[in-house]
MILUM-265235 format. One line per 10 residues: number of its first residue (from 1); their letters; for each residue x, y, z of C-alpha. Coordinates in nm, 2 decimals, decimal comma. Example, Ala and Ser with C-alpha at 12.3 -4.5 7.8 and 13.67 -1.06 7.14 Angstrom:
REM MILUM-265235
1	AS	1,23:-0,45:0,78; 1,37:-0,11:0,71 .
END
This chain:
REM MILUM-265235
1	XXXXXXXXXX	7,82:28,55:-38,72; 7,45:28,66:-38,69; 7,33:28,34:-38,55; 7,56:28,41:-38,25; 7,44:28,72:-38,22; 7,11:28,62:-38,22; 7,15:28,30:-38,00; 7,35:28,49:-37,75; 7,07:28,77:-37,76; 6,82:28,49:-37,70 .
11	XXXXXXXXXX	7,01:28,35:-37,41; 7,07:28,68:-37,23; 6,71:28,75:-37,28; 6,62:28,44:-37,12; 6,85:28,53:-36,84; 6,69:28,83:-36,78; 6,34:28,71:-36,75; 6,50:28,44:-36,52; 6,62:28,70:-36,29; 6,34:28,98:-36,31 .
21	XXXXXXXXXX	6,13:28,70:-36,11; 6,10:28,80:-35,68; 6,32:28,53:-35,50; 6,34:28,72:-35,16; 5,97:28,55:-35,11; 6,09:28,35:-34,83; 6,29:28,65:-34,68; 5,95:28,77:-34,70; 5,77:28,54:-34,49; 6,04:28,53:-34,23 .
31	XXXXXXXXXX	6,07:28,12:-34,25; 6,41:28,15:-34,16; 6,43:28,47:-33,97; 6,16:28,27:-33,69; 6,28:28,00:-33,46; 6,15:27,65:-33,53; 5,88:27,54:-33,32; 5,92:27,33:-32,99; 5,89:26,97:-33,07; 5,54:26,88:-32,88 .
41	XXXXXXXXXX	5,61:26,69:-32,54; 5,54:26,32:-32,58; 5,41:26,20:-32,27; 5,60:25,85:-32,19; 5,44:25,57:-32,04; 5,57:25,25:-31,89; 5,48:24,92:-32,11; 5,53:24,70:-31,78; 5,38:24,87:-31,51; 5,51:24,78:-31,14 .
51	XXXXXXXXXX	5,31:24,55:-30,91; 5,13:24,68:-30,60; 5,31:24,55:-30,28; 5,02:24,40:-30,05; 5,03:24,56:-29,73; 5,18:24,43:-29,41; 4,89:24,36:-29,22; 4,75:24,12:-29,47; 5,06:23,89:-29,49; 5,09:23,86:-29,12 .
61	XXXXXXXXXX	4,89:23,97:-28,81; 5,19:24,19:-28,65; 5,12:24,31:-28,25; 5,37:24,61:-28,24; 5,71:24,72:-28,38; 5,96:24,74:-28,10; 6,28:24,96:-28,21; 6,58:24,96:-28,00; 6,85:25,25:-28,07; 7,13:24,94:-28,06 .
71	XXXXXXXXX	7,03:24,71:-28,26; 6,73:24,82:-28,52; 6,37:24,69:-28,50; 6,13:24,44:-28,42; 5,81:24,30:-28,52; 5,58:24,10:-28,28; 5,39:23,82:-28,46; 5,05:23,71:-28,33; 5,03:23,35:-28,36 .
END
């Protein structure tokens, strides 16, 4: 009967030197009280990138651009 008062002594002991120990350190730092940080903005770029049109004048040699209201426009070609 006095080894269970002695284990159970032991245990309640341990107990208590469990629980005299300061848990409310991360109360203390605020890590959960803050907001968590903004993820940091990955700048995206393109693997293909898109190919340059040439410009007009270097396919064809164009004289003017005629546009009628009717029926759209018109290019005159140098030949």
């Amino acid at each position: 009967m006095s080894r269970k008062i002695v284990i159970s002594g032991l245990l309640g002991f341990t107990f208590l030197l469990y629980g005299a120990q300061d848990y409310s350190i991360i109360l203390k730092r605020n890590i959960f009280a803050e907001p968590p940080p903004k993820p940091p903005v990955v700048e995206k770029t393109p693997i293909l990138k898109p190919l340059t049109h040439p410009s007009f004048n270097i396919l064809i040699d164009s004289a003017g651009i005629i546009y009628v209201p009717d029926g759209g426009c018109f290019v005159v070609v140098k030949s």
